[in-house]
VMD Tcl script that draws the C-alpha trace (Angstrom):
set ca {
  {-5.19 -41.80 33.47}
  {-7.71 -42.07 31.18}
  {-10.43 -40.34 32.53}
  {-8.07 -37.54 32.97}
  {-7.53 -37.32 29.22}
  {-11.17 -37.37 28.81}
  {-11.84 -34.41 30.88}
  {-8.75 -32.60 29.62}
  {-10.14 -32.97 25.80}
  {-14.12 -31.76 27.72}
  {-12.18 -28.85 28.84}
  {-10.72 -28.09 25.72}
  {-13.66 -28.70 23.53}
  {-15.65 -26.46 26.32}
  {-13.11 -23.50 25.70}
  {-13.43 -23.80 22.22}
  {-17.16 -23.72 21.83}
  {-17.11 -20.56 24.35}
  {-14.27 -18.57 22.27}
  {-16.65 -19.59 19.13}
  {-19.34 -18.60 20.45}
  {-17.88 -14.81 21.49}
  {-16.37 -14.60 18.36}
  {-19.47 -15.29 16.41}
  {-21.05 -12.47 19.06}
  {-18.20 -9.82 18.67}
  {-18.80 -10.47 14.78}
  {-22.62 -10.22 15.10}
  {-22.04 -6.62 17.03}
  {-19.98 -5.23 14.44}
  {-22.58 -3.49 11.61}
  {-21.16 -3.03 7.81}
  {-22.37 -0.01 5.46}
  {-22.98 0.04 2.13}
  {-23.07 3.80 0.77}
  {-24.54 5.21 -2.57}
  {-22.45 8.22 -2.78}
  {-21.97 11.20 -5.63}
  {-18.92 13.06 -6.77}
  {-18.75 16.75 -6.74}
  {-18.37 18.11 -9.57}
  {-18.93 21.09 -12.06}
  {-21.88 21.38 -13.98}
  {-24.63 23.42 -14.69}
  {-28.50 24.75 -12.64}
  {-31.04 25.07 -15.21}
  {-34.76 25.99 -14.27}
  {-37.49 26.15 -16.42}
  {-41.16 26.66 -16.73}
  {-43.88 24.89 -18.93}
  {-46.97 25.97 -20.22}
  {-49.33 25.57 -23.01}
  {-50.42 27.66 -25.93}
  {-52.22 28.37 -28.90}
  {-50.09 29.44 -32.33}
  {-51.34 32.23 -33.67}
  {-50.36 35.19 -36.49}
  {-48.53 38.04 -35.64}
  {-52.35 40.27 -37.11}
  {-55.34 38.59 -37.01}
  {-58.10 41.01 -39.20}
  {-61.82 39.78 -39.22}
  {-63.03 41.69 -42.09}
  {-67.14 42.22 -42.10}
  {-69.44 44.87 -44.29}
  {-71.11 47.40 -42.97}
  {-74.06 47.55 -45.43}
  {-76.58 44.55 -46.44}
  {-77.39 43.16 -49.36}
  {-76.29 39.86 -51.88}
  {-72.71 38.63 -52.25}
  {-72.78 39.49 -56.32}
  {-68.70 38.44 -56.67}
  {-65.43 37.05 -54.74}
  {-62.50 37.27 -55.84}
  {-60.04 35.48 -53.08}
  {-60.70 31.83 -51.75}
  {-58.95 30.22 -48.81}
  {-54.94 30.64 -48.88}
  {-55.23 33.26 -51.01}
  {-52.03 35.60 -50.42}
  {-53.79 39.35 -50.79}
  {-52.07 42.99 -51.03}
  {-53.46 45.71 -49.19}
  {-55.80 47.33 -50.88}
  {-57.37 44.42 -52.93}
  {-60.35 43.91 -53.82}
  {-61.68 40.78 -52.13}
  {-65.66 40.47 -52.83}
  {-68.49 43.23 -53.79}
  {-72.06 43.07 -52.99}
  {-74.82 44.23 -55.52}
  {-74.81 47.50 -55.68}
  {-78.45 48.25 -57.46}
  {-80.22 49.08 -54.22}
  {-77.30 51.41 -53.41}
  {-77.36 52.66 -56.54}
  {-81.01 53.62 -56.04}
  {-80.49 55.70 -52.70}
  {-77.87 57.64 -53.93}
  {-80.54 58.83 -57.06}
  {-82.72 59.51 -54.19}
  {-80.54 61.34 -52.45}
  {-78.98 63.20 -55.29}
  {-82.85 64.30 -56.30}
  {-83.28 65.71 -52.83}
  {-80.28 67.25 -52.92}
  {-81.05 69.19 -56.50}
  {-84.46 70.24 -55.03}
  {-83.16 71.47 -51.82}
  {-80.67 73.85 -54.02}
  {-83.67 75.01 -55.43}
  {-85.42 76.05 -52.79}
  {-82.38 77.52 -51.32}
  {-82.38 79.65 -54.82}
  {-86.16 80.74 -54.75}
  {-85.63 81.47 -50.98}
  {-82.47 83.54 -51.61}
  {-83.80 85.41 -54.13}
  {-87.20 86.51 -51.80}
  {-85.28 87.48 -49.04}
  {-82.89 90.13 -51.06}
  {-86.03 91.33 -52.29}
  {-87.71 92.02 -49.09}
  {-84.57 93.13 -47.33}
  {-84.59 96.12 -49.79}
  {-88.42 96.41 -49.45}
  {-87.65 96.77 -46.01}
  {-85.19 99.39 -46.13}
  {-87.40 102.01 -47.88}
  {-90.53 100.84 -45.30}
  {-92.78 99.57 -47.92}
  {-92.96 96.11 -46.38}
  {-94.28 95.48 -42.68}
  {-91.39 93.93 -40.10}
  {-93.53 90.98 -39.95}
  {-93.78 89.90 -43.59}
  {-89.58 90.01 -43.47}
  {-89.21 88.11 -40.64}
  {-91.51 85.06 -42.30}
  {-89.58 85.49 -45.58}
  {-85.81 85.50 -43.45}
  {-86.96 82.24 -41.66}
  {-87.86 80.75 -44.82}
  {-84.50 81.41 -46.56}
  {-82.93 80.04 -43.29}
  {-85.11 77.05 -43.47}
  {-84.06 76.36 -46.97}
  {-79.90 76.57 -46.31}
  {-80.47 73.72 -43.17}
  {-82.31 71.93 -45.53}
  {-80.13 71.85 -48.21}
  {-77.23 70.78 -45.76}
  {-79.55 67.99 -44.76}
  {-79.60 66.53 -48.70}
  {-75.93 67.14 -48.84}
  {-75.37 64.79 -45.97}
  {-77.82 62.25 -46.96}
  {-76.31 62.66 -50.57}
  {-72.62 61.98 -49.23}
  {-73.86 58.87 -47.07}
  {-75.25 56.93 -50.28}
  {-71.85 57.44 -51.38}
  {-70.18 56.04 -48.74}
  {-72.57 53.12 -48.54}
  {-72.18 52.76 -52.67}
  {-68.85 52.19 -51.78}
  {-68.83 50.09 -48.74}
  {-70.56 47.52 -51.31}
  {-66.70 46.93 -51.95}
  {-64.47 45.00 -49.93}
  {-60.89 45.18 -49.63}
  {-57.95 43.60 -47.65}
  {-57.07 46.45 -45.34}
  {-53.57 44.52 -44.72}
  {-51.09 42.21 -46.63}
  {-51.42 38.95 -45.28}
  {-53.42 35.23 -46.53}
  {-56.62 34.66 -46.50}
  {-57.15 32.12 -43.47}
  {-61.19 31.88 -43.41}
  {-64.13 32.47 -45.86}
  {-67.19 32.65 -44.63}
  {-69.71 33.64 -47.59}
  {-70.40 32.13 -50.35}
  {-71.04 33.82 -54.24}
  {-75.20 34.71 -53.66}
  {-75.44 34.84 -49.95}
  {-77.11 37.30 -48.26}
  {-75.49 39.46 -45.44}
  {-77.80 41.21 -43.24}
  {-75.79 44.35 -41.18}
  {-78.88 45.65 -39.49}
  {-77.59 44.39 -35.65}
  {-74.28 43.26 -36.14}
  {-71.33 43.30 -38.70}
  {-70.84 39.67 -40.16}
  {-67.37 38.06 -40.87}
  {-67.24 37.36 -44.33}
  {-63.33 36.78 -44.17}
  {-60.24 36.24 -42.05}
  {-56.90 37.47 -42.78}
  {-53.23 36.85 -40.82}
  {-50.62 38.53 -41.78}
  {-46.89 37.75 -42.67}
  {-47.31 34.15 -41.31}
  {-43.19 33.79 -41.32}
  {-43.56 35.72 -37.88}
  {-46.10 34.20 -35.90}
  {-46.75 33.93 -32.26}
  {-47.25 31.69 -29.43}
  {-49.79 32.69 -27.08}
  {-49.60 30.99 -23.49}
  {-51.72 30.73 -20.32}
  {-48.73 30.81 -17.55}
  {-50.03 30.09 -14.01}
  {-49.90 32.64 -11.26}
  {-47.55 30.54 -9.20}
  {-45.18 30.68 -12.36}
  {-45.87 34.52 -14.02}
  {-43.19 36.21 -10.95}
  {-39.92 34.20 -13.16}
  {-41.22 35.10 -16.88}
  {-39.62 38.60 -18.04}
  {-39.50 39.98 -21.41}
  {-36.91 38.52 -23.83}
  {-36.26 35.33 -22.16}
  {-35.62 32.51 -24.57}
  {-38.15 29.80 -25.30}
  {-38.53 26.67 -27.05}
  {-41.57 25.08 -27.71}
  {-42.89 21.95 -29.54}
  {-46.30 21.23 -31.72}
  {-47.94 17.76 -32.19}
  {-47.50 17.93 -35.78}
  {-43.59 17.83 -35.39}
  {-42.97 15.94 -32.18}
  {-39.24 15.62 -32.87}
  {-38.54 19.36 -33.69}
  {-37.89 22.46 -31.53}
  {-39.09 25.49 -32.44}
  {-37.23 28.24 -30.69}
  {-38.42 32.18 -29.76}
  {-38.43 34.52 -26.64}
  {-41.12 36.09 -24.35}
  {-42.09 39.12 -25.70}
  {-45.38 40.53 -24.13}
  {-46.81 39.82 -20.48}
  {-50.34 40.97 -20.50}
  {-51.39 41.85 -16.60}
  {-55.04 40.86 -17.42}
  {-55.63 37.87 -15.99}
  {-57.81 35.00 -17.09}
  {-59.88 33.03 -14.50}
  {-61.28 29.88 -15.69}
  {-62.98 27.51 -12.91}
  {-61.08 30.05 -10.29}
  {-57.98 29.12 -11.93}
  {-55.73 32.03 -12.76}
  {-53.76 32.08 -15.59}
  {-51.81 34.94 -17.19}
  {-51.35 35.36 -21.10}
  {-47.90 35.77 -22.00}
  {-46.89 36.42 -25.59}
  {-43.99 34.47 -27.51}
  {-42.39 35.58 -30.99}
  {-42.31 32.42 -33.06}
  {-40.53 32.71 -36.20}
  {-41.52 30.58 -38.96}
  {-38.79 31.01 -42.15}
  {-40.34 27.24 -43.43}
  {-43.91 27.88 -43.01}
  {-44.31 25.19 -40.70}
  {-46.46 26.68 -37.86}
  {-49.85 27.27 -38.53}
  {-52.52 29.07 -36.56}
  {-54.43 27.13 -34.18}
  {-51.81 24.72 -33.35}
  {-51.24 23.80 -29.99}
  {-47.65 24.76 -28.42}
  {-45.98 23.06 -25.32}
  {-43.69 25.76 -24.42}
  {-40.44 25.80 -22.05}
  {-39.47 29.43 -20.66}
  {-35.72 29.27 -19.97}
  {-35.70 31.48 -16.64}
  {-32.53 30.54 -14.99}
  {-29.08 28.94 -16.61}
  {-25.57 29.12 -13.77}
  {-22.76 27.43 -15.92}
  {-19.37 26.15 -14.72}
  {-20.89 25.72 -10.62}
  {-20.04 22.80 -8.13}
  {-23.12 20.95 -8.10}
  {-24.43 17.66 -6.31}
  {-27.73 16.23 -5.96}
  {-30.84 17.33 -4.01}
  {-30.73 14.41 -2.34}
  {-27.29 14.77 -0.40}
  {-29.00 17.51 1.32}
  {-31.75 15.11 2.24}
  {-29.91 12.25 3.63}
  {-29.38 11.56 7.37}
  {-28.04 8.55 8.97}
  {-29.86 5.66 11.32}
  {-30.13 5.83 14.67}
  {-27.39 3.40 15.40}
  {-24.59 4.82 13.22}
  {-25.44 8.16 14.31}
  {-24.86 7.56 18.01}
  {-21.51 5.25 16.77}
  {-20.82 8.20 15.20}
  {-21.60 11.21 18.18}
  {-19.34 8.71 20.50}
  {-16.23 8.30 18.77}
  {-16.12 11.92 17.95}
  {-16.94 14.11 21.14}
  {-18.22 17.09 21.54}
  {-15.37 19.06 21.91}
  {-13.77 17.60 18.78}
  {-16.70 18.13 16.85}
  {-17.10 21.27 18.18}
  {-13.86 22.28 16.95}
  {-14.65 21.82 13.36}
  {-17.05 22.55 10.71}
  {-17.08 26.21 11.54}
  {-14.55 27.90 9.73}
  {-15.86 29.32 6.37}
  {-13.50 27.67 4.42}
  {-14.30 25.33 2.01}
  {-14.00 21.55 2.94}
  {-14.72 22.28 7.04}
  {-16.16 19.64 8.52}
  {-17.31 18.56 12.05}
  {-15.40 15.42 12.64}
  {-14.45 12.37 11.38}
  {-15.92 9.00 12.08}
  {-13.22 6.84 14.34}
  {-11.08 9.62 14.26}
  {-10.64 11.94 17.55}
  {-8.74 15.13 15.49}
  {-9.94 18.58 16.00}
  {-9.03 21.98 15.24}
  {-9.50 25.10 17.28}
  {-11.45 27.70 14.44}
  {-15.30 26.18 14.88}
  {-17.76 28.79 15.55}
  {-20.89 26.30 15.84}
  {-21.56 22.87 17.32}
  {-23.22 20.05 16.24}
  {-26.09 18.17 18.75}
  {-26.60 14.81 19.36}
  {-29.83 14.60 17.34}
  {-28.05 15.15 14.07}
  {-28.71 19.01 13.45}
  {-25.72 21.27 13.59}
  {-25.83 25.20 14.13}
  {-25.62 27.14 11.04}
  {-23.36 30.10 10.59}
  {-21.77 32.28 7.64}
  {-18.60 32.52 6.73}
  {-16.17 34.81 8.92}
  {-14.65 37.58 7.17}
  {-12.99 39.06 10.18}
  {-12.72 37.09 12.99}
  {-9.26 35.70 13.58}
  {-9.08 31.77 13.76}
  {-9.94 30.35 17.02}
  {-11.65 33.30 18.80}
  {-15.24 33.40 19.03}
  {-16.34 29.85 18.66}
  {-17.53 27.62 21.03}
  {-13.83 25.97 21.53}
  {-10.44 26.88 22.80}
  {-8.08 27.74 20.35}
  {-5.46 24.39 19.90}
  {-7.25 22.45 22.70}
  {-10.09 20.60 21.22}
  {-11.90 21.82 24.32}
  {-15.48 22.78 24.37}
  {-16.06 26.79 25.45}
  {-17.94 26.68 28.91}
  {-18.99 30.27 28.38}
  {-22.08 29.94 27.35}
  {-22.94 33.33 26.04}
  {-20.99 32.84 22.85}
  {-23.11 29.72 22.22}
  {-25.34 30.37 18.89}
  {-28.67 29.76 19.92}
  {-30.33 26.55 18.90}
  {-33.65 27.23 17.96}
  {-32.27 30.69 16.13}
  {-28.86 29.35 14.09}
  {-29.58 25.20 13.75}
  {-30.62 23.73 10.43}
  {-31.52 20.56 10.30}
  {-29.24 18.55 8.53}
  {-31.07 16.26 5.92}
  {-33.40 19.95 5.60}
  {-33.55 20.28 0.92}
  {-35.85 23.48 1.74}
  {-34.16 25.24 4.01}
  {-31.63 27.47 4.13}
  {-29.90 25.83 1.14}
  {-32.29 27.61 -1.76}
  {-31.47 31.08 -0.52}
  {-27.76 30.08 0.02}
  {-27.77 32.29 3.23}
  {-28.08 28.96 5.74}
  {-25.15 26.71 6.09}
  {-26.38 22.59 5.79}
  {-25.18 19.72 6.51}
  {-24.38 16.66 4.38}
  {-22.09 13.97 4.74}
  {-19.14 13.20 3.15}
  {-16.99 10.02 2.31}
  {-13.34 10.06 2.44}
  {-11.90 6.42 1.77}
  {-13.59 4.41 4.48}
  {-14.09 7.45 6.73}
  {-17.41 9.28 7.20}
  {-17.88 13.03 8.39}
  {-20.04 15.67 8.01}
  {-19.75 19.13 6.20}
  {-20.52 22.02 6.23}
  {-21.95 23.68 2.72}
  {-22.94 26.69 1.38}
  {-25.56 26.28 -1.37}
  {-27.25 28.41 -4.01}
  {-29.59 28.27 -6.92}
  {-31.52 24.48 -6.79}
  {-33.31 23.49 -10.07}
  {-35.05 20.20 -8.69}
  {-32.50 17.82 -9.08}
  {-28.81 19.33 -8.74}
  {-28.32 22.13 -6.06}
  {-25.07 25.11 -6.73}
  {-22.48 24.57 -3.73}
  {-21.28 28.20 -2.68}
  {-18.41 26.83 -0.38}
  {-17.80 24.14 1.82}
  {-16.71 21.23 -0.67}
  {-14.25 20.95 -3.46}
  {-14.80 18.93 -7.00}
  {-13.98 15.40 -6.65}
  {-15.50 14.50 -2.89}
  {-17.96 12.71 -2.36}
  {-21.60 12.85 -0.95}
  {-23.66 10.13 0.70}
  {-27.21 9.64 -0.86}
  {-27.99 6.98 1.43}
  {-26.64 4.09 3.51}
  {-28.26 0.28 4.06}
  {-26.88 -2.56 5.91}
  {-24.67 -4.85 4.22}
  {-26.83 -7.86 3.08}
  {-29.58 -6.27 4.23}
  {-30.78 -4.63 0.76}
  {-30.29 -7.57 -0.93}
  {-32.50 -10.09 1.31}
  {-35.35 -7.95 1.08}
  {-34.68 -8.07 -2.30}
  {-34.86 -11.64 -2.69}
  {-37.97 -11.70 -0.50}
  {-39.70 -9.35 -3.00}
  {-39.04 -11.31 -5.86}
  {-40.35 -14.63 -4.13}
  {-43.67 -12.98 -2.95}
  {-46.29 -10.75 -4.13}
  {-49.81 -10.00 -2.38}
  {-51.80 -10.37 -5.52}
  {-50.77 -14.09 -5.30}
  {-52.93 -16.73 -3.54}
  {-50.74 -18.47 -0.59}
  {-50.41 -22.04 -1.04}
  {-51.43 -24.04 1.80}
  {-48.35 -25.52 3.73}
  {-47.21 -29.25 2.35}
  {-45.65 -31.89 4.17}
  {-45.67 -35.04 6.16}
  {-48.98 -35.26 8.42}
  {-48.54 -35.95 12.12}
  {-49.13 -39.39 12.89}
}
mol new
graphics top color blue
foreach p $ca { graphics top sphere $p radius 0.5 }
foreach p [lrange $ca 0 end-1] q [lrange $ca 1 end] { graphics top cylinder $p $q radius 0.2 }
display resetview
């Protein structure tokens, strides 16, 4: 009797362990996700490009002389605000003074000459007439009368440029403006002979200036005229100065075969706080969408592991995942995990390597003809003509470049609805980096898987990081030596 009750209590404690042990099994099997997930929602696709620039006045005027001699006065200094017209410096005008005597002698004699010469050629014109003179002794007395009149033009030019140079010994602002740069000093000498020297600089109405940038050639295709911009300087880090585009200049500048185009930015400056020279870090406002569905880039990006993909392609068959996903209509999807629903209007399919065929949405095709199931049966469409080719209409679905920046390719991304996963369908349009515009195929309020990890499993390696690092020296084991 006893050792019956001792092998009845084996038994039991046998069957126990064994139900344990499948239970702990079954439990091991079963994998739990953890999802980081977005909502849909509305907001807005801004892109923009950067560049760099120099700050600059609206007119820049290098003023120089065009005659030598000594700086005798100046009457403007740096800042100075000028009118046009003003006199800014004069150079002595003695040796000027001189050539114009010079030339105005010359000039006297060569009136002169052209009176004495006048005078003998009347003379023997008449002598002529009544043949008292010989043909030859006229001629010499015409060209000498000719002679005279070229000269005396000669000494009227000569006269009228030791005017102009008198006067040149003058300087004046040709523009209203400030005085940015002097470069002479009171007594210098200026020498024109090869070049004309700067003596000053002058910008104009410096409450208009201008920003001008070196865009890159990847970049110049976006910028058009009248876009807005806002830039920043060093010397106010915490202020935005605002303008638009308003030149592109198609010269390009190539600097270490870098190519660079100079684009010109109105930068008004009411406070005077801009000055020339400054350097500007501009942002060129080249596309703003308001009011769109929007999610992030990385929806489009995400695709599932291995394992709960093929979970996924077996509880949801290819006929019922055929079935869906195709419509055009916003919200179509291809199937939803541990579900085995389907509807009849699909027009692509999804494979079992995660990419699904891409189509556009139907305008007139009636629901359920055309696609690759029967209409109301869940039923994949053995006629395999009407099959969209694979390598022709498939995007891939975790593919951020591909069809979704032109919005003409359908993606795929997935979508969680309570504790149920599926995949969509989308539509999308303009991307700026971060957020990308959904034409169709979701609503505000779902929401997008960004990526999926193992329950636990994020969290040990974790721990493990935090424990560890390989810029640490391992300690040598301790513990109790064998003996």
């Amino acid at each position: 009797m006893k050792s019956r009750r001792k092998i009845n209590r084996s038994v039991i404690v046998i069957i126990t362990s064994f139900v344990l042990f499948m239970a702990g099994a079954c439990h091991k099997g079963e994998k739990s996700y953890t999802y980081e997930t977005a909502v849909v929602k509305k907001g807005s696709i801004i892109n923009t490009i950067t560049a760099t620039g120099t700050v600059q006045a609206d007119t820049t005027v290098m003023i120089g002389t065009q005659v030598s001699g000594v700086i005798k006065k100046i009457h403007v200094d740096f800042n100075s605000h000028v009118r046009k017209g003003q006199l800014l410096a004069e150079l002595d005008k003695t040796p000027l003074q001189t050539q114009v005597q010079q030339a105005q002698a010359s000039l006297d004699d060569s009136k002169s000459e052209v009176e004495f010469q006048t005078a003998t050629y009347e003379r023997y014109k008449a002598l002529l007439g009544k043949k008292l003179v010989a043909q030859a002794d006229y001629d010499q007395v015409k060209y000498s009368h000719d002679k005279a009149r070229a000269n005396l033009k000669t000494a009227q030019a000569g006269y009228d440029k030791a005017l102009v140079n008198l006067g040149y010994a003058s300087i004046y602002s040709p523009i209203v403006g400030v005085v940015l740069n002097r470069a002479v000093d009171q007594g210098q000498t200026v020498a024109a002979s090869f070049s004309t020297p700067n003596l000053f600089t002058i910008g104009n109405d410096l409450t208009q200036m201008q920003v001008q940038a070196n865009v890159d050639e990847a970049d110049i295709g976006q910028i058009k005229k009248e876009q807005p911009v806002s830039f920043t300087v060093d010397a106010y880090p915490n202020e935005v100065f605002k303008g638009s585009v308003r030149q592109l200049r198609l010269q390009p500048v190539v600097t270490s075969n870098v190519v660079t185009y100079t684009v010109i930015v109105n930068a008004p400056n009411p406070d005077l706080k801009l000055m020339p020279g400054m350097t500007a870090n501009i942002t060129v406002l080249v596309q703003k969408i308001d009011s769109v569905m929007t999610i992030p880039g990385k929806a489009l990006r995400f695709t599932p592991d291995a394992a709960f993909l093929a979970d996924y392609l077996k509880n949801n068959p290819m006929g019922q995942r055929q079935g869906q996903g195709g419509t055009g209509r916003p919200g179509a999807t291809e199937g939803t995990a541990g579900t085995g629903t389907g509807t009849a209007t699909g027009t692509a399919t999804g494979t079992a390597t995660g990419t699904a065929a891409t189509t556009t949405p139907p305008t007139t095709t009636p629901a359920g003809t055309g696609g690759n199931a029967a209409a109301g049966t869940g039923q994949p469409n053995t006629n395999q003509s009407q099959r969209p080719d694979r390598a022709a209409g498939q995007g891939n679905a975790g593919d951020f470049q591909g069809g979704g920046q032109t919005g003409k390719k359908p993606v795929i991304v997935w979508v969680k609805t309570g504790d149920k996963v599926h995949r969509t369908r989308i539509v999308t349009g303009a991307i700026d980096g971060s957020n990308v515009e959904i034409k169709w195929g979701l609503k505000e309020g779902d929401e997008v898987i960004l990526s999926m990890n193992l329950a636990g499993k994020a969290s040990t390696t974790t721990a493990a990081a935090t424990t560890t690092s390989p810029f640490m020296p391992t300690r040598p084991p301790q513990g109790g030596r064998g003996r």
